[in-house]
C-alpha positions as CSV (number, residue, x, y, z in Angstrom):
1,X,-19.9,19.3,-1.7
2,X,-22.9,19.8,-3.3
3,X,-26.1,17.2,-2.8
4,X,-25.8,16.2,-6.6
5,X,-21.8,16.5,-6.5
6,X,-22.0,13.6,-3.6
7,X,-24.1,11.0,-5.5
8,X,-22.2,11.8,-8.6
9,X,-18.9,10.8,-6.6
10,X,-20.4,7.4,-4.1
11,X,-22.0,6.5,-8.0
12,X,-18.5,6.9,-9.3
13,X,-16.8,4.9,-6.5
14,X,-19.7,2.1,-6.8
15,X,-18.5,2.0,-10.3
16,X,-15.1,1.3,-9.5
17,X,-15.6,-1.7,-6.6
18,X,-17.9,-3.6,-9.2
19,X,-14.5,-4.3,-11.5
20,X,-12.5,-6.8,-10.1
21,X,-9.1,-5.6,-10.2
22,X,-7.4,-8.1,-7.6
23,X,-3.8,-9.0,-7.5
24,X,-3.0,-11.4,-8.2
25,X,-3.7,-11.3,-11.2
26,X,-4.5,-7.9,-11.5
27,X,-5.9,-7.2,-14.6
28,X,-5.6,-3.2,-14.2
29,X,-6.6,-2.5,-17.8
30,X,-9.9,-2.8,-17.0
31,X,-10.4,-0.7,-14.4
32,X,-7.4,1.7,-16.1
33,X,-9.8,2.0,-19.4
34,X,-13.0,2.8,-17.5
35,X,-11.4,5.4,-15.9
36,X,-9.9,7.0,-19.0
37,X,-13.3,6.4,-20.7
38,X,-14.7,8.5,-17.4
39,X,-12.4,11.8,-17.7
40,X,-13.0,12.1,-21.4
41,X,-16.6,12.5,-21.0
42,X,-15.4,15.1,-18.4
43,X,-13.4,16.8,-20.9
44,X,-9.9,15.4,-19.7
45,X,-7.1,13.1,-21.7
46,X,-5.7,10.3,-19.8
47,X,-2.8,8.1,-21.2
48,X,-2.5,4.6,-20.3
49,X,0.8,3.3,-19.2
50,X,1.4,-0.6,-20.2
51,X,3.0,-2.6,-17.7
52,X,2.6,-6.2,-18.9
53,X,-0.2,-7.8,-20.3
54,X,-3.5,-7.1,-19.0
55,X,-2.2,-4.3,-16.6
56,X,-2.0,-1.1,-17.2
57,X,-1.2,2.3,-15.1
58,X,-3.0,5.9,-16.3
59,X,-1.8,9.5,-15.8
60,X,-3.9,12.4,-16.9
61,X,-2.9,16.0,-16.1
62,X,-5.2,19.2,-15.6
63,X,-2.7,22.0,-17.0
64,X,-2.1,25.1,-14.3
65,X,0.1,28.2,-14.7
66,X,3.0,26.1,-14.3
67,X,3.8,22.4,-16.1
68,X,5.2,21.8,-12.8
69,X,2.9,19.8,-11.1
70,X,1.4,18.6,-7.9
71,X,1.2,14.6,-8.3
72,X,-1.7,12.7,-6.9
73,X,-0.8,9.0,-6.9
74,X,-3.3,6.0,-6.3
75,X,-3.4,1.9,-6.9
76,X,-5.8,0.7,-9.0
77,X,-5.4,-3.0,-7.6
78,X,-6.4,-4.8,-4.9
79,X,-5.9,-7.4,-2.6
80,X,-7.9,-10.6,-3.6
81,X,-11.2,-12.1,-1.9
82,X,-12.3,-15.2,-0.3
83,X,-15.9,-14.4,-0.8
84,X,-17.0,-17.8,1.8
85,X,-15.4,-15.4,4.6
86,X,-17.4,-12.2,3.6
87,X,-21.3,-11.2,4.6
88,X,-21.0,-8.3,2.1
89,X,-21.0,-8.6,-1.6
90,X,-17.5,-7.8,-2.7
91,X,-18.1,-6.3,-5.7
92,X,-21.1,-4.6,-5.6
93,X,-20.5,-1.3,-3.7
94,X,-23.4,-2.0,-1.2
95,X,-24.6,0.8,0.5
96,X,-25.8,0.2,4.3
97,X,-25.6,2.8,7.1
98,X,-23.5,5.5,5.1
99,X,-20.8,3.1,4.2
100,X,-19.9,1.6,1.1
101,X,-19.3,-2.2,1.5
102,X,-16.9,-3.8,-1.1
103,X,-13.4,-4.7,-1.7
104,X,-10.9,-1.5,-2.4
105,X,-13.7,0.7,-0.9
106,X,-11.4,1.5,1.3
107,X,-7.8,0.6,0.2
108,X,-7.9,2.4,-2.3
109,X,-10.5,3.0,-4.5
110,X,-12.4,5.7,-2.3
111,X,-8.8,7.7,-2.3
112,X,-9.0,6.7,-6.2
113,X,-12.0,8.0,-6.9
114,X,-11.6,10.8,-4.5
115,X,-9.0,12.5,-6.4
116,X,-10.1,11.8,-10.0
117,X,-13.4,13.7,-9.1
118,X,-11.4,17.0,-8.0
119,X,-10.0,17.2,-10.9
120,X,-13.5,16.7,-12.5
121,X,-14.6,19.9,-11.1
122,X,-11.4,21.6,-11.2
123,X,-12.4,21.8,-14.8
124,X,-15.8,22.1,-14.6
125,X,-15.6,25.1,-13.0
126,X,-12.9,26.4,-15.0
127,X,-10.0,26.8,-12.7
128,X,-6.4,27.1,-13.9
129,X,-4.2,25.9,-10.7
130,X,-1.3,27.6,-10.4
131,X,0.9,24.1,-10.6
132,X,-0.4,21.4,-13.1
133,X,-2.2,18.6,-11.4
134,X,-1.4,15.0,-12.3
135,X,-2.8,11.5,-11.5
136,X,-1.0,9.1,-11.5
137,X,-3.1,5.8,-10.7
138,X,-0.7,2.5,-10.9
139,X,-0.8,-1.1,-11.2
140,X,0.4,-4.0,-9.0
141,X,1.0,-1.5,-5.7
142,X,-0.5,-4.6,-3.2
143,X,2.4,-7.5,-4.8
144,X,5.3,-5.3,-5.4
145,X,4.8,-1.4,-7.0
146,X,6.0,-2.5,-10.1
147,X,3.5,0.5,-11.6
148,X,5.1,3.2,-9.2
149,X,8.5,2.0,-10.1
150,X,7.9,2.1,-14.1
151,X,6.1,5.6,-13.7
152,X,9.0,6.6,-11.9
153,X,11.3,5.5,-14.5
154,X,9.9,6.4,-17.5
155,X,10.1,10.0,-16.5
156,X,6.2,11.0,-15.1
157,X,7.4,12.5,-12.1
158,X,10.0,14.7,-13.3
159,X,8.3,17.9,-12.9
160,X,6.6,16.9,-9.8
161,X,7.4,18.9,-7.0
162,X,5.0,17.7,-4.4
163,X,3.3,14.0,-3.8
164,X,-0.1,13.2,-2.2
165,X,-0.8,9.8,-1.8
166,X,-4.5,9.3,-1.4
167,X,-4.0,6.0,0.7
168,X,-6.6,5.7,3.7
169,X,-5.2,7.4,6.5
170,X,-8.7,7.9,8.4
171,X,-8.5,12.1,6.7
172,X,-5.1,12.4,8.9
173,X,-1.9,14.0,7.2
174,X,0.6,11.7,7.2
175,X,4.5,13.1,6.2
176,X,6.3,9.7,6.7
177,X,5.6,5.9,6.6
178,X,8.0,3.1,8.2
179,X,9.8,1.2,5.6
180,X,8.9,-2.3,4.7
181,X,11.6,-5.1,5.3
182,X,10.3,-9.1,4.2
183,X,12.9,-11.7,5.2
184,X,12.5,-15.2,4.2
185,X,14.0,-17.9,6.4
186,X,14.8,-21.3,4.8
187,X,15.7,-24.9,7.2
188,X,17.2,-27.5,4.9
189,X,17.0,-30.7,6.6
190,X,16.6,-34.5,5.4
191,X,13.6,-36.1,3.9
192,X,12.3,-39.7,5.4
193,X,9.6,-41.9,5.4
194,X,7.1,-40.5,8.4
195,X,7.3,-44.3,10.2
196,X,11.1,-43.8,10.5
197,X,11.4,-39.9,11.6
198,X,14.9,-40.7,13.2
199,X,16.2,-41.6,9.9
200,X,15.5,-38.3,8.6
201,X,15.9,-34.7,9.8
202,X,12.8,-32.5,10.6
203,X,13.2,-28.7,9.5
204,X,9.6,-27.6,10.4
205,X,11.5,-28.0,14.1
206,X,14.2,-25.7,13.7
207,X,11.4,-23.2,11.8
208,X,9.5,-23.6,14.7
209,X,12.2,-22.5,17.1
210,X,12.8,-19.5,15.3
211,X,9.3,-18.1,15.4
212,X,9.7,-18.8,18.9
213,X,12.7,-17.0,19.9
214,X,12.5,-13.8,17.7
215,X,8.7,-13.7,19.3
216,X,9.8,-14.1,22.8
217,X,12.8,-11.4,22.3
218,X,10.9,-8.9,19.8
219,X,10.4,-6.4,22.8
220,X,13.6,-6.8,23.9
221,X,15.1,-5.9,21.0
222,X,12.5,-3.3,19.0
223,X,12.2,-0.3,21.1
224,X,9.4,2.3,21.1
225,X,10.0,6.0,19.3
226,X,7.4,9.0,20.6
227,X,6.8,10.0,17.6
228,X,8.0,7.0,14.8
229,X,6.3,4.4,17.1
230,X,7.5,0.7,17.3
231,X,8.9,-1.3,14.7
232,X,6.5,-4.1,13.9
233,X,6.3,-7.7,13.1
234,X,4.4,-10.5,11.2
235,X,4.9,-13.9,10.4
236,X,3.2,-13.8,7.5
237,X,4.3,-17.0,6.3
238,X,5.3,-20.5,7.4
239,X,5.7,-23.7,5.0
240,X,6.8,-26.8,5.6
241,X,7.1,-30.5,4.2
242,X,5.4,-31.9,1.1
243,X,2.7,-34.2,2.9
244,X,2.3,-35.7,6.1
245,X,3.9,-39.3,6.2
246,X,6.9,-37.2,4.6
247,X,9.5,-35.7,7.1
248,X,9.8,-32.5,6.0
249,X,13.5,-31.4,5.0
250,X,12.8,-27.9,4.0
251,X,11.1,-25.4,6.0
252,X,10.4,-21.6,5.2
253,X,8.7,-18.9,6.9
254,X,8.6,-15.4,6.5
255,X,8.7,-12.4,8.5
256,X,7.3,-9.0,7.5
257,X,9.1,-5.8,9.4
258,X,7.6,-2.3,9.3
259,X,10.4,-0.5,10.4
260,X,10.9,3.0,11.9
261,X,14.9,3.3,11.0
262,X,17.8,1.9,9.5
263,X,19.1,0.7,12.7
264,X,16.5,-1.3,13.2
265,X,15.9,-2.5,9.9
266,X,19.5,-4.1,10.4
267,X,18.2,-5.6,14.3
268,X,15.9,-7.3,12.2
269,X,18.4,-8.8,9.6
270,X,20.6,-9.7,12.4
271,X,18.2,-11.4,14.8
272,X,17.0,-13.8,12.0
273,X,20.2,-13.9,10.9
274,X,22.2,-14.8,14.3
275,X,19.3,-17.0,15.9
276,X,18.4,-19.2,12.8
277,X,21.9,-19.7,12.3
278,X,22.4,-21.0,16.5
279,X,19.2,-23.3,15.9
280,X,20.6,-24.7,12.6
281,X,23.7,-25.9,14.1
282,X,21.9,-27.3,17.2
283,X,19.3,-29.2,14.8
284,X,22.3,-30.3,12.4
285,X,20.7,-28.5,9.1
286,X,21.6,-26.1,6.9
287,X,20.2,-22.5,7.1
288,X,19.8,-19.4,4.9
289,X,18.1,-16.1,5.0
290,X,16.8,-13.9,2.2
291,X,15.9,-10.3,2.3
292,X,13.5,-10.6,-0.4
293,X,12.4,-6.6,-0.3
294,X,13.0,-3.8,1.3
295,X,11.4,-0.2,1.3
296,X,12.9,2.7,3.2
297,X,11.4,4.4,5.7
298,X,10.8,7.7,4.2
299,X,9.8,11.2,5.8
300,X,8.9,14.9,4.8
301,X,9.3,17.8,7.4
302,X,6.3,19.2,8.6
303,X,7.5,22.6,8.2
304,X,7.8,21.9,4.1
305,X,5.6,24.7,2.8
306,X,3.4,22.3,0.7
307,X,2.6,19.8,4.0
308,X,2.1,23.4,5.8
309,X,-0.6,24.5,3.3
310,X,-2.5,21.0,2.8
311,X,-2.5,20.5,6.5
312,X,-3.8,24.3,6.5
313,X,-6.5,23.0,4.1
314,X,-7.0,20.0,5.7
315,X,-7.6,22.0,9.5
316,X,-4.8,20.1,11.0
317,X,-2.2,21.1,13.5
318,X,-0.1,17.8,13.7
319,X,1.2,15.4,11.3
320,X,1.8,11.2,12.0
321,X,3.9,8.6,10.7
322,X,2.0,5.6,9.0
323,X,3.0,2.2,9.8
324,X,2.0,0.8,6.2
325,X,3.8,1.2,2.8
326,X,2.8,2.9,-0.1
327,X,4.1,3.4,-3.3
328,X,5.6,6.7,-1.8
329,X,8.5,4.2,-1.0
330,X,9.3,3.4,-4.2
331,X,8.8,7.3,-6.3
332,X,10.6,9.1,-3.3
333,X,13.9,7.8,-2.6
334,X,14.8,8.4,-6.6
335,X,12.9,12.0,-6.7
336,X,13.5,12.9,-3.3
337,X,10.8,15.2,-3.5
338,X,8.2,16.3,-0.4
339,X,5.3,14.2,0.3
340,X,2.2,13.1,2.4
341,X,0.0,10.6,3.1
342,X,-3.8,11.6,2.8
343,X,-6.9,10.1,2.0
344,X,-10.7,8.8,2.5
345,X,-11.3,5.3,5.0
346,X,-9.4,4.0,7.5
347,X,-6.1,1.2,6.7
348,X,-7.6,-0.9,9.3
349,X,-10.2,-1.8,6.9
350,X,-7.9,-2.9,4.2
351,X,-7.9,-6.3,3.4
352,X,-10.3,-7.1,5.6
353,X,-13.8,-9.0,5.1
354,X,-16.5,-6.7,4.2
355,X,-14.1,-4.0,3.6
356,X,-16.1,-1.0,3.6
357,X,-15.4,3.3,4.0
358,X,-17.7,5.4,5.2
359,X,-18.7,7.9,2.9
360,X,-18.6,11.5,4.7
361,X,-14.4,10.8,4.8
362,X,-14.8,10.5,1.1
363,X,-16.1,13.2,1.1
364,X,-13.8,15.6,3.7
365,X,-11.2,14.2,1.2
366,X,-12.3,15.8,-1.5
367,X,-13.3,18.9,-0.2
368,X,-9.5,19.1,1.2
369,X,-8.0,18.3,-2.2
370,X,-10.2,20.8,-3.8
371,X,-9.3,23.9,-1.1
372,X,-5.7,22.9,-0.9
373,X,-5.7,22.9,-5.1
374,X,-8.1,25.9,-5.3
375,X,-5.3,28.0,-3.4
């Protein structure tokens, strides 16, 4: 990239961190209308894409030879801030060191505005791709790709024959990602005053147990793939009781499962499953289990000519397998088309504190999208 190109494109990217776009509650419209307002000085139409109030998704197209088209997907949301925890500004795209300090620097408004700025000088320079390009930037990706599953729905990827999704993958090609599996344990037990505790029955107990046990038998049970990896897991969540001279009688906690296959996907349904239900019979309360969302693990061979050719442009020789979900997940499994995972920053900068990407991926990234496009 050019000297000029490169402070056109951080000056861009500042742009984008300084709207506050987290989710909840969103408010993608925002960001969504500054970015159409940005490609029509550049001489490109954008459409916004209402999702609900206040949040919006945007697809523009650069025509090529062909109205099939090669689909460049990004989230305009972010996860929120707890601005006490972070040294950085959040919102101000601080520069220090060659990074860019802010939230969505890296996850994912550097992929964001990564991609948006090839097509910029796709048509600044005047060239025709041979397959249309679209962008297709969505709402609500970090709470539950509502915006990839209405795109999907309404008909935008019809004509797409190939998917990059711009998430940060530290400039690595990724042709799969583990699928996402959330299940939601719930202890129902009996409420008491907290001076007579045996009068009552305590579910944070039983909750407690469970953590324990599928903690202490997660190796045991989840084994390691040379080239998938490991299926992973989080307790993301644990709640219990209403206040503390209360004895709690319900108890949830949460478990978040990035899985590498089926199979394992239905180890983790059973474990929960089978060991709550052992604990809630010893404890004397009643137990249930939720699957509250699951995304497939999902995969493109290497070999595919497309992943061959941006790998080509990307000067790779091997692919990976992301342990995070994108809204790949939720476009793929109903347009089973080929797909990767590219883009600017690393994911273990997303949702951190002070957040930040540093700027020569952002731009390798571009430089790949524009060779691989170029042809």
């Amino acid at each position: 990239m050019k000297v000029d190109e490169k402070k056109e494109l951080v000056e861009f990217l500042q742009k984008l961190v300084q709207i506050n776009s987290e989710n909840p509650p969103g408010n993608e419209s925002k960001i969504a209308n500054f970015v159409k307002s940005f490609l029509k000085k550049n001489d490109i139409e954008a459409e916004i894409v209402p999702l609900k109030e206040g949040r919006d998704s945007l697809v523009a197209k650069i025509p090529g030879k062909v109205e099939n088209n090669i689909a460049f997907c990004g989230h305009l949301d972010t996860v929120r801030v707890k601005e006490a925890y972070w040294t950085k500004p959040p919102f101000e795209g601080l520069i220090e060191n060659n990074r860019m300090y802010g939230r969505g620097a890296s996850d994912m408004k550097g992929g964001v505005a990564s991609m948006i700025y090839v097509a910029i000088l796709l048509k600044r320079e005047k060239i025709v791709p041979y397959q249309t390009m679209m962008l297709a930037l969505t709402a609500d990706e970090e709470w539950g790709y509502s915006g990839a599953k209405d795109l999907t729905e309404k008909g935008y990827f019809n004509q797409t024959d190939f998917l990059i999704i711009a998430e940060p993958s530290a400039l690595k090609v990724s042709s799969g990602e583990k699928g996402e599996l959330w299940i939601k344990a719930e202890f129902y037990g009996k409420s008491a005053h907290g001076s007579t505790p045996e009068v009552g029955i305590n579910s944070i107990v039983p909750g407690s147990e469970l953590v324990k046990e599928v903690v202490e038998t997660y190796n045991e049970i989840f084994r390691s793939d040379d080239f998938w990896g490991r299926t992973s897991m989080n307790i993301g969540q644990f709640h219990g009781g209403v206040q503390v001279n209360v004895v709690p009688n319900y108890t949830e906690v949460q478990f978040d499962f990035r899985v590498i296959s089926e199979e394992d996907g239905k180890k983790a349904i059973d474990i929960i499953k089978d060991t709550g239900a052992g604990i809630a019979k010893k404890h004397r309360v009643h137990f249930e289990t939720e699957v509250f969302n699951y995304k497939h693990p999902i995969y493109t061979d290497p070999k595919n000519p497309y992943v061959k050719k941006f790998m080509k442009a990307a000067d790779v020789e091997e692919v990976i397998i992301t342990g995070y979900c994108t809204d790949g997940a939720t476009i793929i499994p109903q347009k089973k088309m080929p797909f990767i995972i590219y883009g600017p920053g690393d994911i273990a900068q997303a949702h951190q504190n002070d957040e930040y990407i540093e700027l020569e991926s952002l731009y390798e990234s571009t430089d790949t999208f524009f060779k691989f496009l170029r042809g």
